[in-house]
VMD Tcl script that draws the C-alpha trace (Angstrom):
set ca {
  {-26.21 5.71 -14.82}
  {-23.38 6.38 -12.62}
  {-24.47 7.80 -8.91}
  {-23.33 11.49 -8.49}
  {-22.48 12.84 -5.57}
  {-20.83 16.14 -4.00}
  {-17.10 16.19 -4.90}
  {-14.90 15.93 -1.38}
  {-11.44 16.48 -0.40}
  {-10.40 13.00 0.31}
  {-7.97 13.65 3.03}
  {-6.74 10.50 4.38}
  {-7.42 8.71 7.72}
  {-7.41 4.94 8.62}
  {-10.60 4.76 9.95}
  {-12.17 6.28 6.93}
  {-10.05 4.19 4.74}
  {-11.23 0.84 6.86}
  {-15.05 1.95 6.29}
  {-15.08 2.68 2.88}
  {-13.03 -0.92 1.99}
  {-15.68 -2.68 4.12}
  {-18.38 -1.06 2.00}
  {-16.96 -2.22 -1.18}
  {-15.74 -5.59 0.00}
  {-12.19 -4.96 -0.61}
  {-11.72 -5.55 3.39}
  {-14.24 -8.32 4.96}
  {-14.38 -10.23 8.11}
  {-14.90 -13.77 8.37}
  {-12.65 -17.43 7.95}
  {-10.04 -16.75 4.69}
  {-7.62 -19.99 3.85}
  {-3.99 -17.82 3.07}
  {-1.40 -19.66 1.07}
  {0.44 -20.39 4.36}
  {-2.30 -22.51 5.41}
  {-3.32 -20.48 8.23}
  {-7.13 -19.04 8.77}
  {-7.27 -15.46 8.55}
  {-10.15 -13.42 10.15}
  {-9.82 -10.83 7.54}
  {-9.01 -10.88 3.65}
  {-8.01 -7.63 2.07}
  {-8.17 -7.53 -2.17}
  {-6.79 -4.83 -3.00}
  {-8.05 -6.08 -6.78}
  {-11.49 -4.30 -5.42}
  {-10.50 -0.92 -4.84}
  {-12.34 0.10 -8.36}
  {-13.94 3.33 -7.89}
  {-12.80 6.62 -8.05}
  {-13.17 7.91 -4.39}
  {-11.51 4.66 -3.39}
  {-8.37 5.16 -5.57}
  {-8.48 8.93 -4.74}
  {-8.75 8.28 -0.65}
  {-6.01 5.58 -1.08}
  {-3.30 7.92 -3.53}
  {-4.29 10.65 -1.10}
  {-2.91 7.99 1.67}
  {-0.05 7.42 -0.14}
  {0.63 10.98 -1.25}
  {0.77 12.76 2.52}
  {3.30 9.60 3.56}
  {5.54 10.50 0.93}
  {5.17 14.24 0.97}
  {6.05 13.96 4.83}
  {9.30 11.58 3.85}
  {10.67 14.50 1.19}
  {9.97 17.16 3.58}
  {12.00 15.52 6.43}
  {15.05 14.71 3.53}
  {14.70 18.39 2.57}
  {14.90 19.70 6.43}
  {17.65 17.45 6.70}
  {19.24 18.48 4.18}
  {18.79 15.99 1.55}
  {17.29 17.57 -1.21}
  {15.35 14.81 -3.56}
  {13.67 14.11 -6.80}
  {10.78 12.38 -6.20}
  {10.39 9.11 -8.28}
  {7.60 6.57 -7.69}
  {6.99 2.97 -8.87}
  {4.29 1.17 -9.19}
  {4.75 -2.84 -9.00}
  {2.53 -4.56 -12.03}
  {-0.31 -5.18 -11.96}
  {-2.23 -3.45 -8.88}
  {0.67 -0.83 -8.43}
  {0.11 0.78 -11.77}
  {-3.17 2.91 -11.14}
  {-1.80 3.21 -7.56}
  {1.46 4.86 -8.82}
  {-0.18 7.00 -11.63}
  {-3.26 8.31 -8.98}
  {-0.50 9.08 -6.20}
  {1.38 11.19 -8.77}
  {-1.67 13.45 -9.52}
  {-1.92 13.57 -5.39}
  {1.03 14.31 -4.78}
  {0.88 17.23 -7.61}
  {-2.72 18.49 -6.10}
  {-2.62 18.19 -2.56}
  {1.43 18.84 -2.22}
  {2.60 20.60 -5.15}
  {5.35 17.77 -5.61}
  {5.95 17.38 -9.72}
  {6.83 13.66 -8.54}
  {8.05 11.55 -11.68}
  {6.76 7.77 -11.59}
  {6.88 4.73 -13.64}
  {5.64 0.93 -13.58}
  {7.29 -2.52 -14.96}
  {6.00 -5.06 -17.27}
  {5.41 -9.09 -15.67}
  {6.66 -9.66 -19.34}
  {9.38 -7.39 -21.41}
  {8.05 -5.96 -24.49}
  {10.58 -7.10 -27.40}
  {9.40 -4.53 -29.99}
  {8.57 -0.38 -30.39}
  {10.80 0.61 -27.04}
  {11.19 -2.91 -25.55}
  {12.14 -3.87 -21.95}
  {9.84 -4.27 -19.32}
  {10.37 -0.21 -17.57}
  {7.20 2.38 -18.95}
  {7.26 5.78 -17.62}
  {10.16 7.85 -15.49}
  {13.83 6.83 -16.57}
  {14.81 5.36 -12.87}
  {18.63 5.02 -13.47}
  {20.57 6.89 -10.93}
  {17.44 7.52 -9.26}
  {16.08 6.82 -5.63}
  {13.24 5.04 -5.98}
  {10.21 4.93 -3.96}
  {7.72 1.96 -4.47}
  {3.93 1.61 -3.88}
  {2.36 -2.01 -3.66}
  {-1.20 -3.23 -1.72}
  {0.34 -5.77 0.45}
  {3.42 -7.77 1.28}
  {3.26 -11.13 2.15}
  {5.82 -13.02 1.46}
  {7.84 -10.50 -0.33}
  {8.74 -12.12 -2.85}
  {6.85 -10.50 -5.56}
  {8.87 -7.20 -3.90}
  {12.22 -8.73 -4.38}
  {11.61 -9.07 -7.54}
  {10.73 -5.53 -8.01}
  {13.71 -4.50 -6.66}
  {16.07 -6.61 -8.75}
  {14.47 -5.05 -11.78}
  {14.87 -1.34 -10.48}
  {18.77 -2.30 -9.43}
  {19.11 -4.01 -13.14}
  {17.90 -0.52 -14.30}
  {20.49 1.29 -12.23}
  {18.32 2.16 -9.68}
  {18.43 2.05 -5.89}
  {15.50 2.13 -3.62}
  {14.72 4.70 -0.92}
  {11.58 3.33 0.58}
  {8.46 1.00 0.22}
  {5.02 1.87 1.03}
  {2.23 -0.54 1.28}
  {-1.64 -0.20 1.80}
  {-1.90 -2.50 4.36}
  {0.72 -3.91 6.72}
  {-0.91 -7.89 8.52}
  {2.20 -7.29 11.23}
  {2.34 -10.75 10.73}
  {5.29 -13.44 11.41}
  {6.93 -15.38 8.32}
  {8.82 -18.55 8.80}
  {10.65 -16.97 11.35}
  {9.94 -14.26 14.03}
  {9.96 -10.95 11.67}
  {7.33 -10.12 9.35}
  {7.84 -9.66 5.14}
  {8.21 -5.62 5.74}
  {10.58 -6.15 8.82}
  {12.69 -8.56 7.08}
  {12.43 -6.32 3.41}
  {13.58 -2.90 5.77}
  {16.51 -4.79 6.98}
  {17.64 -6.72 4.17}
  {17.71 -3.36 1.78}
  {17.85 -1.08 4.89}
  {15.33 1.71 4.07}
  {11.85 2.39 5.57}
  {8.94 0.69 4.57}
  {5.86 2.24 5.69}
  {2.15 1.43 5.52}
  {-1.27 3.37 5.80}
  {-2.70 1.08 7.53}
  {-2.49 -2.00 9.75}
  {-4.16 -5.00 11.92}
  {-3.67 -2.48 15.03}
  {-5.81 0.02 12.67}
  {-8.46 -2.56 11.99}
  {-8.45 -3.96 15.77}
  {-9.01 -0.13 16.79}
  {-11.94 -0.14 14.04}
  {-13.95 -2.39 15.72}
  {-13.20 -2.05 18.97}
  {-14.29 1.42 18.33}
  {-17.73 2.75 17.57}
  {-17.23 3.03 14.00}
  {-19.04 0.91 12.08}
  {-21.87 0.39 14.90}
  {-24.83 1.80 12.16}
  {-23.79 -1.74 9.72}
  {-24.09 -4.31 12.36}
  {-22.18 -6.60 9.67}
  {-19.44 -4.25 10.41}
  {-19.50 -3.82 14.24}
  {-19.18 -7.60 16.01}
  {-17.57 -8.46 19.68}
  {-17.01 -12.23 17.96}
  {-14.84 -10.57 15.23}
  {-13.31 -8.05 17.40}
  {-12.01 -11.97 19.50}
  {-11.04 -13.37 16.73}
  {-8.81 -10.39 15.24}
  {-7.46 -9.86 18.91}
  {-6.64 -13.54 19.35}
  {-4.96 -14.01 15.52}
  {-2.90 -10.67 16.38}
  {-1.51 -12.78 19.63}
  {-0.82 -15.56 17.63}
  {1.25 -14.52 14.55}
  {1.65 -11.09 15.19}
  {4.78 -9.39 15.48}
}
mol new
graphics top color blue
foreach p $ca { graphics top sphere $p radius 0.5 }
foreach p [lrange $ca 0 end-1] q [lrange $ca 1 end] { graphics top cylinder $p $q radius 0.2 }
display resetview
């Protein structure tokens, strides 16, 4: 049987967001091999975030940093339909949960859509499901950049479509250097030169345990790690 528990606003913070991935092991702290060959402190899979008040916390994330980007545009000015994208595979429930935030929470009717890995030849074909994006500004939700190559790829498919992009958000932002001295999301922001934003970063997770959150799971709370993280953010950061 499922465990039932008082329903909750999920309003977003970092903190909150940090504890509840450590409890389901989508965030742990140790010695992770990345493809770069360097060791990691941390791993983050964003594969794990498979509950409900996980998804909810995370669209709800995702829903006030887009709310607050329309806003501005509208203040400005700038008047916007809001369309999201979610990049296959991970991005898909993220896209289709922020939507319902973003409806709930802001009252935004935000239109959203996801892409096939492989394009469907029959019934509508192509590899687009969901919101027609041509002509549109596009705003896209992922879990992480690392390379951002995956992301590139993303975009080529929303500019084949006739689409232009207008931001990227990510869950989770490593601040960390690529072959050269910028990160994946610094390099991505200049090369298509819009904002790409993320809910949370290494700072976030360096405040976390530096912090006394955490201190009543001692597997959570460690000086050791807190060294580690502090000394990796020296060394790659950016």
């Amino acid at each position: 049987m499922s465990h039932v528990s008082r329903l909750q606003d999920p309003t977003f913070s970092s903190h909150q967001f940090i504890q509840l991935a450590l409890d389901n092991q989508v965030l742990k702290f140790g010695e992770f091999v990345l493809k770069s060959g360097r060791i990691s402190p941390y791993f983050f899979n964003a594969g794990l975030l498979a509950t409900g008040e996980m998804l909810s916390l995370l669209a709800r994330g995702y829903a006030d940093a887009l709310a607050e980007q329309i806003i501005a545009a509208n203040n400005d000015g700038n008047e916007q339909e809001l369309v999201i994208f979610g990049a296959a595979y991970k991005g898909i429930p993220f896209v289709a949960a922020t939507a319902q935030a973003l409806w709930l929470h802001h009252g935004i009717n935000a239109k959203w859509g996801y892409n096939r890995k492989e394009a469907k030849t029959h019934g509508e074909g192509g590899n687009l499901v969901g919101a027609d994006v041509s002509g549109k500004a596009v705003w896209v939700l992922d879990d992480v950049i690392t390379a951002g190559t995956a992301m590139r790829e993303v975009v080529e498919i929303l500019e084949q479509a006739g689409a232009s992009v207008a931001g990227i958000i990510v869950a989770l932002d490593r601040k960390e250097k690529g072959q050269a001295e910028h990160s994946a999301i610094q390099e991505l922001a200049a090369t298509l030169a819009v904002p790409v934003r993320a809910l949370v970063d290494i700072d976030d997770l360096i405040s976390y345990l530096a912090d006394d959150h955490g201190a009543q799971n001692g597997q959570h709370k460690d000086a050791t790690q807190l060294a580690k993280m502090q000394h990796y953010r020296e060394q790659y950061g950016v």
